[in-house]
C-alpha positions in Angstrom: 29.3 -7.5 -0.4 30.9 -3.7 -0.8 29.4 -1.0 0.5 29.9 2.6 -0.5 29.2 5.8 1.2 27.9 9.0 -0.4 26.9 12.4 0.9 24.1 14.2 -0.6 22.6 17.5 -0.3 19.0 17.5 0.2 18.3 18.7 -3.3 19.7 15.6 -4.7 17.8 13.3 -2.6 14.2 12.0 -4.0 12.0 12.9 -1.6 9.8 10.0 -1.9 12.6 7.6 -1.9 14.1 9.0 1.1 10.3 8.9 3.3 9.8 5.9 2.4 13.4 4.4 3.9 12.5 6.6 6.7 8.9 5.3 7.1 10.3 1.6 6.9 13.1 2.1 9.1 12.8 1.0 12.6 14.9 4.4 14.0 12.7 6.3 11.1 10.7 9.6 12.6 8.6 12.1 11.8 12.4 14.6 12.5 13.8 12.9 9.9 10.8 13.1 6.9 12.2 15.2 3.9 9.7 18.2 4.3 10.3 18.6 8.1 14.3 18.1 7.6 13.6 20.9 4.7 11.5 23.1 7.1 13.7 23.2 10.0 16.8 23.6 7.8 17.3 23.9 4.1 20.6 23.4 3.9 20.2 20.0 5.3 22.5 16.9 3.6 22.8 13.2 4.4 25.1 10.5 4.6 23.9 7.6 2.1 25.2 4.2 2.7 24.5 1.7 -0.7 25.3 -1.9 -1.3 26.6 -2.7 -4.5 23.0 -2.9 -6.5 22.8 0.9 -5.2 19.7 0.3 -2.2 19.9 2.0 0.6 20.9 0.7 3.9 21.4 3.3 6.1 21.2 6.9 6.3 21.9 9.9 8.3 21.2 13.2 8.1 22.9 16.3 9.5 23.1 19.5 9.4 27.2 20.8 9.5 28.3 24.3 10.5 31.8 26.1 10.0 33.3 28.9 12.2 36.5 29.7 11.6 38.1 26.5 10.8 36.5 24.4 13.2 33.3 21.9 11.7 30.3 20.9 13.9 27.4 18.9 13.7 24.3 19.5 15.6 20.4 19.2 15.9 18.0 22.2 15.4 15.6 22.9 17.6 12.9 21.0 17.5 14.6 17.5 16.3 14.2 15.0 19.3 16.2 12.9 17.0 18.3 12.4 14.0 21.2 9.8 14.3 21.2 6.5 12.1 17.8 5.1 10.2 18.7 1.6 9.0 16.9 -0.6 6.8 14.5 -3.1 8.0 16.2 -5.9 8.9 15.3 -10.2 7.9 18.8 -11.2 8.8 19.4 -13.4 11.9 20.3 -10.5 14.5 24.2 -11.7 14.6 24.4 -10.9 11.0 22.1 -7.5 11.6 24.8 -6.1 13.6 27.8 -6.8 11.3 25.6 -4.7 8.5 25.2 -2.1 10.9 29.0 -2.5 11.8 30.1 -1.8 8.6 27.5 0.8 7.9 28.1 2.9 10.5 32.3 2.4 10.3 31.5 4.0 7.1 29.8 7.0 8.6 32.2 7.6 11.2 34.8 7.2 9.1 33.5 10.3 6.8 33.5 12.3 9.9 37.0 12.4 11.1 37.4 15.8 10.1 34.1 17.1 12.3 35.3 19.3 15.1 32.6 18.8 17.3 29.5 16.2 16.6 26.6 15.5 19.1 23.2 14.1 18.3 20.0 12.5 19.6 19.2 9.2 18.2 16.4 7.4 17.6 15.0 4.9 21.4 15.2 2.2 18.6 18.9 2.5 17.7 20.8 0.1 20.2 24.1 -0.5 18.4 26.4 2.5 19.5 29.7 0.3 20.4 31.1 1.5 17.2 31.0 5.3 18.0 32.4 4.1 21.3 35.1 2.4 19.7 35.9 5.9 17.8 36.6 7.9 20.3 32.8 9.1 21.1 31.1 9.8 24.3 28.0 8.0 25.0 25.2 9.4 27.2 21.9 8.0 28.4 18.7 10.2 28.0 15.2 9.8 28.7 11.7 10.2 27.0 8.5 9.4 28.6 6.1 6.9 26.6 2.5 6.2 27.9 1.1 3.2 26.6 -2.5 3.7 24.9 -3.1 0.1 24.5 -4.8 0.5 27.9 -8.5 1.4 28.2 -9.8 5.1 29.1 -10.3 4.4 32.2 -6.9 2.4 33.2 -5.4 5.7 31.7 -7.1 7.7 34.3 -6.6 5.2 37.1 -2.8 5.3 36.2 -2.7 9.1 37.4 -1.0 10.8 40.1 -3.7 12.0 42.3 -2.2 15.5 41.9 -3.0 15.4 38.2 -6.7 13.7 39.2 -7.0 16.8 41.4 -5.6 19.0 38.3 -8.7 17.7 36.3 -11.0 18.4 38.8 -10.2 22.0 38.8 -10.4 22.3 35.1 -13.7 20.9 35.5 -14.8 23.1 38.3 -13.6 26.4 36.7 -15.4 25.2 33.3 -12.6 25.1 31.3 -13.0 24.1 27.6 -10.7 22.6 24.7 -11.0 23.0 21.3 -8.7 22.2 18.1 -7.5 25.6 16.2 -5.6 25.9 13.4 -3.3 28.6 14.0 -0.5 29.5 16.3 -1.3 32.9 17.5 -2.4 32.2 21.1 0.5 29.6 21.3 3.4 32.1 20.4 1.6 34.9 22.5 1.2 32.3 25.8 5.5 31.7 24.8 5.7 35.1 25.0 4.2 35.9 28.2 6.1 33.3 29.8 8.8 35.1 28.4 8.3 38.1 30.2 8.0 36.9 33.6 11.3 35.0 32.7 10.7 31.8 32.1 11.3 31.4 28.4 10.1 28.2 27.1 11.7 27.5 23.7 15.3 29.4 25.0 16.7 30.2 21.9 15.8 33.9 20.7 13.3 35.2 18.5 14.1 32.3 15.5 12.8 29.7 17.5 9.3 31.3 18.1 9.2 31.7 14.0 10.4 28.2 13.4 7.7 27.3 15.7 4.7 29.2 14.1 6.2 27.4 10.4 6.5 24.0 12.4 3.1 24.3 13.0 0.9 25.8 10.0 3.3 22.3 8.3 1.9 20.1 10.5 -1.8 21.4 10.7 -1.8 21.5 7.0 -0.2 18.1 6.3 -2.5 17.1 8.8 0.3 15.5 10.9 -0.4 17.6 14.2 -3.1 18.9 16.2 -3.3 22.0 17.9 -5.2 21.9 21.4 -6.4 25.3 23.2 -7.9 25.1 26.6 -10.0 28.3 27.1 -12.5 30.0 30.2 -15.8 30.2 30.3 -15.4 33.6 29.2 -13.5 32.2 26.4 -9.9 33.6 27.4 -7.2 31.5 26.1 -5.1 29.8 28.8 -3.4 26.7 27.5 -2.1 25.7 24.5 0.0 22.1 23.4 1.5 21.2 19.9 1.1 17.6 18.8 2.4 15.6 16.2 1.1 12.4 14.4 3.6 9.8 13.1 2.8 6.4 12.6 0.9 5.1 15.8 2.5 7.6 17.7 1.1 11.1 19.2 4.3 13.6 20.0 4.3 16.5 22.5 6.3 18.9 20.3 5.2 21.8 22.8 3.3 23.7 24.6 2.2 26.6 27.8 0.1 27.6 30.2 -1.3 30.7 31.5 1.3 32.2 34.0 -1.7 33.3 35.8 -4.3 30.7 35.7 -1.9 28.1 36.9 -3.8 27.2 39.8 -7.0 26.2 37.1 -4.9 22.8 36.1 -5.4 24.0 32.6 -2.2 22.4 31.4 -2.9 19.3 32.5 -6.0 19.4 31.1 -4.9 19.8 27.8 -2.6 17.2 27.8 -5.3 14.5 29.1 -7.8 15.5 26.3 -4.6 15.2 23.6 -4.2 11.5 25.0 -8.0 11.1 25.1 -7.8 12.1 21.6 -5.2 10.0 20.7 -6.5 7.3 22.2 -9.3 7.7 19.9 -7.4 8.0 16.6 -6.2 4.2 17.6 -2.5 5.9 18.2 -0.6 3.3 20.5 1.7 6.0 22.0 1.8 9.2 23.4 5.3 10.2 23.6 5.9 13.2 26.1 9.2 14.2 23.9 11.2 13.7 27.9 13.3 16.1 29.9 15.8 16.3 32.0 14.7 18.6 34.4 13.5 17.0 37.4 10.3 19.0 38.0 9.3 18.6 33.7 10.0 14.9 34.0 7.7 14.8 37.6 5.2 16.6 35.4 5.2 14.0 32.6 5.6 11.3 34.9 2.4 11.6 36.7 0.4 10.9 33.4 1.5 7.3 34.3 4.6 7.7 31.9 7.2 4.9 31.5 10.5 6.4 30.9 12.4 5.2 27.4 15.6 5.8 27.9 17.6 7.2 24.0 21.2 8.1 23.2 22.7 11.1 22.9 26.7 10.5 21.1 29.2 13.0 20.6 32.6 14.2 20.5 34.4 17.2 21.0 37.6 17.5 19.5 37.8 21.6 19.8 40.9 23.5 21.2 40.6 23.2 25.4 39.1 26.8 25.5 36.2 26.4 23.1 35.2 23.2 24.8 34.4 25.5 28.0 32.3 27.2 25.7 30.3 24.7 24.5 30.1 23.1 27.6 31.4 19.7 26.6 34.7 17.6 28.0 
């Protein structure tokens, strides 16, 4: 069978037919639904690979920049992945792989002229050899995943005791949670953290606007909560973001109080947003990952497992602008 490749904006793409492949794709997430693709930028397009009855079999969608004549493609904030969604598969897994061979040799092959590409993609994509035969690099990453198919209190018991000890203190100082429906506390917790230099987000004043439109979506597509742990005397010291896709709970974001941090009210939060999703009959609580050593620690402690997801990319820039960018 042929397969053909075509690039759409988002404006030509029918939304419901495009959720739908996501939703049924096994690399599908909430990052790559039409309205959040929309919301995080407009000027989003997709490759479109069709067999010869024109169904989908695999799309990608990007988001391409131009600076003098150099071409990238890169994530937005707040995208923990993009990268390939293929179909669902009922081919013996030797044949699955040629598809997604061919499908991807496709992609790839449409971005030749790309200067500079690098993407997260989806825990559940596990075919990258082609971008490796291209030319791309290929870097291992890791999210943390806490399994909710365990009872409440196996959840508990799989705590670090510094996080036990964490609860304990919330408990003592009285602290409270409560679902809200606005981001006002949120930003203003960002921006205290801010002041005393340690910016959350890291990427200007945009990001805290994206954030405050990232989250009025969510709340009113009901496809997030948002958790605020508070004093006794009703002060604000905690806030998390979390989004809903599928049987999954997402940590999208959140902050603590950089002067309550001794009240474990961080902690807190996140134990009653896995207490919650535990009660919604959610399966996982993804922690989103990090890096950083003393995030990942953080996370960790919840009784985490880490996931490990790909990160591919290629720079083909002039030597001095790959300094820049911070790529070889």
């Amino acid at each position: 069978m042929a397969y053909t490749l075509s690039i759409r904006s988002a404006h030509d793409i029918p939304q419901q037919e495009w959720d739908s492949f996501i939703q049924a794709s096994p690399e599908g997430s909430l990052y790559a639904l039409y309205d959040y693709l929309s919301l995080v930028r407009q000027e989003w397009q997709a490759y479109v690979v069709m067999d010869e009855e024109g169904h989908w079999c695999a799309v990608m969608p990007y988001w391409k920049k131009k600076k003098w004549s150099f071409t990238s493609i890169s994530q937005p904030l707040y995208t923990q992945y993009w990268g390939i969604c293929f179909r669902s598969f009922e081919e013996a897994t030797r044949k699955a792989f040629q598809l997604k061979k061919e499908w991807m040799q496709l992609i790839i092959q449409q971005m030749e002229g790309i200067h500079l590409f690098a993407m997260n993609f989806s825990p559940a994509f596990e075919y990258p050899i082609p971008f490796h035969w291209a030319g791309y690099e290929i870097h291992t990453r890791y999210t943390y995943h806490l399994d909710l198919s365990l009872s409440l209190t196996e959840l508990k018991q799989g705590l670090s005791s510094n996080h036990k000890r964490k609860l304990k203190q919330a408990q003592k100082a009285g602290l409270e949670r409560q679902s809200v429906k606005r981001s006002e506390h949120l930003l203003r917790l960002m921006a205290r953290n801010r002041e005393q230099g340690h910016d959350i987000v890291g990427a200007g004043d945009a990001s805290y606007e994206m954030l405050k439109k990232l989250t009025a979506y969510l709340l009113q597509s009901q496809q997030g909560i948002l958790l605020e742990v508070m004093t006794p005397e009703k002060e604000v010291i905690a806030v998390g973001l979390f989004a809903i896709y599928q049987n999954k709970y997402l940590y999208l974001a959140g902050c603590q109080h950089p002067d309550h941090r001794q009240l474990g009210a961080q902690a807190f939060m996140i134990w009653e947003a896995i207490r919650q999703a535990k009660h919604s009959g959610a399966k996982i609580f993804d922690f989103e990952g990090s890096m950083l050593e003393g995030v990942e620690e953080f996370f960790r402690k919840f009784g985490a497992q880490p996931v490990p997801y790909l990160q591919i990319r290629r720079n083909r820039l002039p030597l001095p602008l790959r300094w820049i960018h911070g790529l070889r």
